[in-house]
C-alpha positions as CSV (number, residue, x, y, z in Angstrom):
1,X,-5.2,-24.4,-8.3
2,X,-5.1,-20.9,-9.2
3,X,-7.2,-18.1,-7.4
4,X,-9.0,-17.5,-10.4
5,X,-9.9,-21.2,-11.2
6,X,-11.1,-21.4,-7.8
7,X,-13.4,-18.3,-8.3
8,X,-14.9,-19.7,-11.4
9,X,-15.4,-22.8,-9.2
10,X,-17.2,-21.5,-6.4
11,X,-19.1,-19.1,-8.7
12,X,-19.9,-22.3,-11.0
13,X,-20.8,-24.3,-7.7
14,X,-24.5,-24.8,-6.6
15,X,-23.9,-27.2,-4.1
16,X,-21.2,-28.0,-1.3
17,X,-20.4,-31.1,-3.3
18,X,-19.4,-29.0,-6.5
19,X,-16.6,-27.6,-4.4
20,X,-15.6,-31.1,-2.3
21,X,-14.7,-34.3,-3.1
22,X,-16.9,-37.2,-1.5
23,X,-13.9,-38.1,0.7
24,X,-13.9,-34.7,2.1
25,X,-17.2,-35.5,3.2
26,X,-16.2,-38.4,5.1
27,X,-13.7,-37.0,6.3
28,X,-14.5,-33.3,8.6
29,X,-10.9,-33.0,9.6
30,X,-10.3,-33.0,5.6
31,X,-13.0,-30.9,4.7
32,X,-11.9,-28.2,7.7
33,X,-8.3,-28.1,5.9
34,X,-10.0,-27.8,2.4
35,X,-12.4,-24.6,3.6
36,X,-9.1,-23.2,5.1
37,X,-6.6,-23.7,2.2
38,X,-9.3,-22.6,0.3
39,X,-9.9,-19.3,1.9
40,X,-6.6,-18.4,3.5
41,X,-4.1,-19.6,1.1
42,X,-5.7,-19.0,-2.4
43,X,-8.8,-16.9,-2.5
44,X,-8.5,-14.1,0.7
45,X,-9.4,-11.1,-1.5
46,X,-6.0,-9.6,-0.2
47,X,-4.1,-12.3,-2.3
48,X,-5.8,-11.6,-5.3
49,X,-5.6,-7.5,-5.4
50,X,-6.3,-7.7,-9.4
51,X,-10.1,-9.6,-8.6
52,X,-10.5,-8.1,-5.0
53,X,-14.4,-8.0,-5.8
54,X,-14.7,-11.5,-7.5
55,X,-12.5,-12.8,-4.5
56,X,-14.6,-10.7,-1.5
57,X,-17.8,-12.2,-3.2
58,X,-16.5,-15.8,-3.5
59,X,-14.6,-15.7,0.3
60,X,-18.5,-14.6,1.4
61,X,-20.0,-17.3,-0.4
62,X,-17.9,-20.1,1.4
63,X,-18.6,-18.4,5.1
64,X,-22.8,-19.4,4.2
């Protein structure tokens, strides 16, 4: 997934389940290593310098 798919995604998402599979659910150890991939490895505004504001807004939106 690509930081900018995952931007439309969490942009798109009105619900925790938009963003994370039913298994993830289930699962909290999962769902912790989702949040984190999520937010370290692909959308932490300082990997995507060319959508900084998109990213910051989206990275804020997961902390809630």
């Amino acid at each position: 997934m690509t930081s900018d798919e995952l931007i439309q995604q969490i942009e798109q998402a009105t619900d925790p389940a938009d963003l994370f599979s039913d298994e993830a659910f289930a699962d909290a150890a999962a769902l912790r290593r989702r949040c984190l991939r999520m937010a370290a490895a692909i959308l932490h505004p300082d990997r995507t310098p060319n959508r900084a504001a998109e990213a910051t807004a989206a990275f804020q939106r997961l902390q809630y």
